[in-house]
N, C-alpha and C positions, 0 to 999 in steps of 0.2 A: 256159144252165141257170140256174134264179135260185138266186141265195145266202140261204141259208137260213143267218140269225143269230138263230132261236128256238130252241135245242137245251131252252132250260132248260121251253119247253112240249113239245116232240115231237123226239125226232134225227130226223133226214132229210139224205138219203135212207137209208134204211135199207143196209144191206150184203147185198152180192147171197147170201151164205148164209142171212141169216134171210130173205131171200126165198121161198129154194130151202126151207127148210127150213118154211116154213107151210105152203107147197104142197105139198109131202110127205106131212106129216100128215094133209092135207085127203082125202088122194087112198090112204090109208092105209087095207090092210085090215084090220076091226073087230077080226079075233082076235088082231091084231097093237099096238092102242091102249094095251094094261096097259103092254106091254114099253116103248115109244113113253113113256110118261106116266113111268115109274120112270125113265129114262135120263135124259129132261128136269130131272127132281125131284134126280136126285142131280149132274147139271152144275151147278143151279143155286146148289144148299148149296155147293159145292164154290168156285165164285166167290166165291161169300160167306166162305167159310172160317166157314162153322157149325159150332157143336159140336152135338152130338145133331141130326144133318140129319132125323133123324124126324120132330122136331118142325116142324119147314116145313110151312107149311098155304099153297100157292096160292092167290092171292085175284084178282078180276078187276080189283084197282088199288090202290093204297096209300092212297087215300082210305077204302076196304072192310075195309083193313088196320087201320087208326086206331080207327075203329069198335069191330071185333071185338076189340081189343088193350084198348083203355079201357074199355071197355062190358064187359067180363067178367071186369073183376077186383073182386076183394071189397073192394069200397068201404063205409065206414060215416061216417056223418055224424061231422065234424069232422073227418075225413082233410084232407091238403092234396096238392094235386098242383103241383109249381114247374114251370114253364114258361120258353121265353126269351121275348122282346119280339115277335122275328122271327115266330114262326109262321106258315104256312101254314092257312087255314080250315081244310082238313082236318082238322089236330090243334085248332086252337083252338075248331071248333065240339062235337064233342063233348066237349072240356073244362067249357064252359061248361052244355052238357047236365046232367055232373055237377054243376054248381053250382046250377042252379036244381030238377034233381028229388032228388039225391040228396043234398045238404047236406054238398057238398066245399069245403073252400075251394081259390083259386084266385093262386099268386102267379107273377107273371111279372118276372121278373129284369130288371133294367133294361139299356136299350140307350145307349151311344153310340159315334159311331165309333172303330174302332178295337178296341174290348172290345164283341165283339158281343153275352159273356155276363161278367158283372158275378160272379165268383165269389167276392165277399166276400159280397155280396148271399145269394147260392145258402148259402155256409156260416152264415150269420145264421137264415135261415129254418129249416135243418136245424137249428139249435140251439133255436129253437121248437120244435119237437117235431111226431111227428104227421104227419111226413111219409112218405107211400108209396111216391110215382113223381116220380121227374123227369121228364119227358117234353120232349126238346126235339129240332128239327129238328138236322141236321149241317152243314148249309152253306144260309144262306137263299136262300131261290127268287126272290127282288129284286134287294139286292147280290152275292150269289154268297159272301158271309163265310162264312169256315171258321169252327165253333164249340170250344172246345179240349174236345175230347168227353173224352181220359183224364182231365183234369181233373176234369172234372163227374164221372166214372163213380166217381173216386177218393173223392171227397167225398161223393158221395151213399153208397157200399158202407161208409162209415166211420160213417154214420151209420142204417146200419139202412134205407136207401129200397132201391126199383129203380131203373132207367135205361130209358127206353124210347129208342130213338132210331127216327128220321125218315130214312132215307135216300135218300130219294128224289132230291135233287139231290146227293146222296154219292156213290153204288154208280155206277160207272165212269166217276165224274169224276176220281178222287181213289184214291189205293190205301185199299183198305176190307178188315181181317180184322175181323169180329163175334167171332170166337173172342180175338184181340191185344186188342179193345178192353175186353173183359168184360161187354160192357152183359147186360142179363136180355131184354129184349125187342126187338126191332128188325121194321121196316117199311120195302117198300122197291117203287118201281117199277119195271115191264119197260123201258118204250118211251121210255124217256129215255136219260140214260149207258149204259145197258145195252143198249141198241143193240137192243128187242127192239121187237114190233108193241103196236099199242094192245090193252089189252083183258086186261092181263096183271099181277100182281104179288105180293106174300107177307107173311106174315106169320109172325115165328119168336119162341119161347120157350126160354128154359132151362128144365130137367126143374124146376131147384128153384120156379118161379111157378107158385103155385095159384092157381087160376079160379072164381068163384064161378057160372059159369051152367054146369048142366048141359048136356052136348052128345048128341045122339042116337048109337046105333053102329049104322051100316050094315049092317056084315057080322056072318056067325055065326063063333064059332071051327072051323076047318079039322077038330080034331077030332069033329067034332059036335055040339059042346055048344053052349047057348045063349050068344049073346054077355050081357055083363051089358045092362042096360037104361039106362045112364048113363057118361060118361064125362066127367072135369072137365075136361078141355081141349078146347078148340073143333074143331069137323071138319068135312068137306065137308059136312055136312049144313046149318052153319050159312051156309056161303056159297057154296053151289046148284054146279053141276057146273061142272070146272077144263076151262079152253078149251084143251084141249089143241092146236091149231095153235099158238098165241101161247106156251104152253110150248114148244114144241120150238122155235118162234122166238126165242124168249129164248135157251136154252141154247146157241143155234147163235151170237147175240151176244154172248153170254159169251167163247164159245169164239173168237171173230172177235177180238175185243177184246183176249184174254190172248195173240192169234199179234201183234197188228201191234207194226211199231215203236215203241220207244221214245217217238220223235217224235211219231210219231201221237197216240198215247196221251196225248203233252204238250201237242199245239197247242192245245186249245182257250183253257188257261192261259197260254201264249204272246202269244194273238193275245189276250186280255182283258187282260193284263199292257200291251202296246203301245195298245191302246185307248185302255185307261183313263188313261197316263202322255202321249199327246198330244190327251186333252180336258180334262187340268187346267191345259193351257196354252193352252187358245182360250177367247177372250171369251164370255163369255151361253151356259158350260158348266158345268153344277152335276155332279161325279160325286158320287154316292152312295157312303160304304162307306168303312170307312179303309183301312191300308196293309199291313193285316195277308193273310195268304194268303188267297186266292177261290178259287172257282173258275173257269172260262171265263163268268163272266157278269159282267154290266160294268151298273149303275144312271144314268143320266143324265137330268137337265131340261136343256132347252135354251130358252132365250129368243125363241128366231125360229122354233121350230115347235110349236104347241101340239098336245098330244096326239089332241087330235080328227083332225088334220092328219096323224101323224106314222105310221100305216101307209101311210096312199095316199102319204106322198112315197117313204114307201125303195121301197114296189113299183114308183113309176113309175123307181127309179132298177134295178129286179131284184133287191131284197132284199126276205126277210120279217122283220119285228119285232115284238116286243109292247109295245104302247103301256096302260095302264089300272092296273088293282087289281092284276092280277096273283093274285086270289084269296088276298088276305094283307092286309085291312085294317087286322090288329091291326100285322103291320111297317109298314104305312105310316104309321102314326099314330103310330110310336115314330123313325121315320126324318123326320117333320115333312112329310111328303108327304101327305095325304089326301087329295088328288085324284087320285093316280097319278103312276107316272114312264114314261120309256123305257125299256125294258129288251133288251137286245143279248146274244148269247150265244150261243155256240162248242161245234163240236162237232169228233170225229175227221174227219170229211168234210169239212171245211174245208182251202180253200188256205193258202197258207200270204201271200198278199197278200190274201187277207178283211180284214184290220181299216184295211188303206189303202181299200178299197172303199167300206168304212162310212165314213170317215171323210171321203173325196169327197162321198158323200150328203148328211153335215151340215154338210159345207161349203156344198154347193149352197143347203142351208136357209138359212145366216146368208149369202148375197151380197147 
């Protein structure tokens, strides 16, 4: 079976219940889809530990997420949005969106290792004035750095912003309450830590964020009245019909997730912990990322295998890896990589000798 050390693009292999449990759905009769959809919906807030789970709007990806989170709030020219270094395009491109149509500025905290978020920086800016939203990833999708998210949440709520956060390489790498951390907005994928299928993900608000894009209402009220004809927070209308297989998938990985062990729960951190601590002792091994928490994703250049090379070597050894951008130009350029790195990375499905495996691999590379 090949070793799969890309968790931080897709888990795999999936767990045999959100298996069972897409198939289910698929094979589900229609009268039965609302009940089906609401169970999914309230599993899912329930992982999260959301306040107001109403507010959950299923989105078909956290990229979808970002979008509809940025894009409909009441921005007015000279707003500033802070950002970290790290970014994933996802966040960073419709950031930039904001800046060239809608006359936001744009600060992104400085990176280096070790301090993935610079939060004298973050409190300087907030002392500028004018600041709306934080908006920063929780753990980057490169080196795997945890971001001190209470920090930032504290700082930012002190001075009058939101907090949007990025979850995506967070939610079930990592213990994550939205409700413990306070943020206002949060964004998050199914089919990564969450152990859920592609095609799946969400988007939550606190009741107190107002939305500047009208959103359409579907339904009429139950008493017969007409529904109003507007509603200021976003809704399925804005992001087309929720794939209900990949909900009940997701919530079956939640649920899969909150049963295993401890252990499980921890190796992927484990096996990137042991990674990363015997490639900063082999020659023509650059690891990425200081020393501070990760999560199971490990950054590495290697000297004796250039990128171009470095998926066809692990798969001729039965690993898969991601070698490139990684979809995060703006971290590479602040991690001094612009051309890409290796990136390695752990999931619950992982043995618990995966990281000697990989590390046979790049051995075999530097003989």
């Amino acid at each position: 079976m090949t070793l799969h050390a890309n968790h931080a693009g897709t888990s795999w292999p999936k767990p045999a219940p959100v298996v069972a449990a897409v198939r289910a759905a698929l094979e589900l009769p229609i009268e039965q889809h609302g009940a089906c959809y609401a169970a999914a919906h309230g599993a899912i807030a329930a992982a999260l530990d959301l306040p107001a789970p109403e507010r959950l709007l299923l989105t078909s990806s956290c990229t979808q997420a970002l979008a509809l989170a940025l894009g409909d709030l009441p921005w007015q020219a000279g707003d500033t949005v802070v950002t970290s270094s790290l970014e994933h395009h996802a966040l960073a491109r419709p950031v930039q969106k904001l800046v060239h149509e809608r006359g936001v500025q744009h600060v992104a905290v400085p990176y280096r290792p070790g301090t993935p978020f610079d939060l004298d920086a973050l409190a300087a800016a907030l002392r500028r004035g004018r600041v709306r939203l934080v908006a920063c990833t929780g753990a980057s999708n490169v080196t795997g750095e945890l971001l001190p998210l209470a920090e930032i949440t504290a700082l930012a709520h002190a001075h009058g912003a939101l907090v949007l956060l990025d979850a995506a390489q967070l939610a079930g790498t990592v213990p994550l309450s939205v409700r413990a951390l306070g943020v206002d907005l949060a964004v998050f994928a199914g089919h990564k830590g969450l152990q859920g299928p592609l095609g799946i993900g969400g988007f939550w608000a606190a009741p107190s964020v107002a939305f500047a894009c009208p959103a359409a209402v579907c339904e009429l009220h139950r008493d017969g009245g007409a529904a109003a004809p507007f509603a200021t927070y976003p809704g399925f209308c804005d992001v087309g019909s929720v794939n209900l297989p990949a909900a009940h998938g997701l919530a079956a990985g939640c649920a899969w997730l909150a049963a295993a062990p401890a252990a499980v729960r921890e190796r992927p951190r484990v096996l990137a912990r042991q990674l990363r601590a015997a490639l900063r002792d082999r020659p023509g091994c650059r690891v990425l990322g200081g020393d501070g928490p990760h999560t199971g994703t490990v950054a590495v250049v290697l000297d004796a295998l250039p990128l171009a090379r470095a998926e066809a070597h692990f798969a001729a050894h039965g690993i898969t890896v991601r070698a490139g951008s990684h979809c995060a130009p703006m971290a590479l350029a602040a991690l001094g990589t612009p051309q890409g790195v290796l990136r390695l990375s752990f999931g619950p499905g992982n043995a618990a000798t995966d990281a000697d495996a990989v590390l046979a691999a790049i051995d075999a590379a530097r003989a």
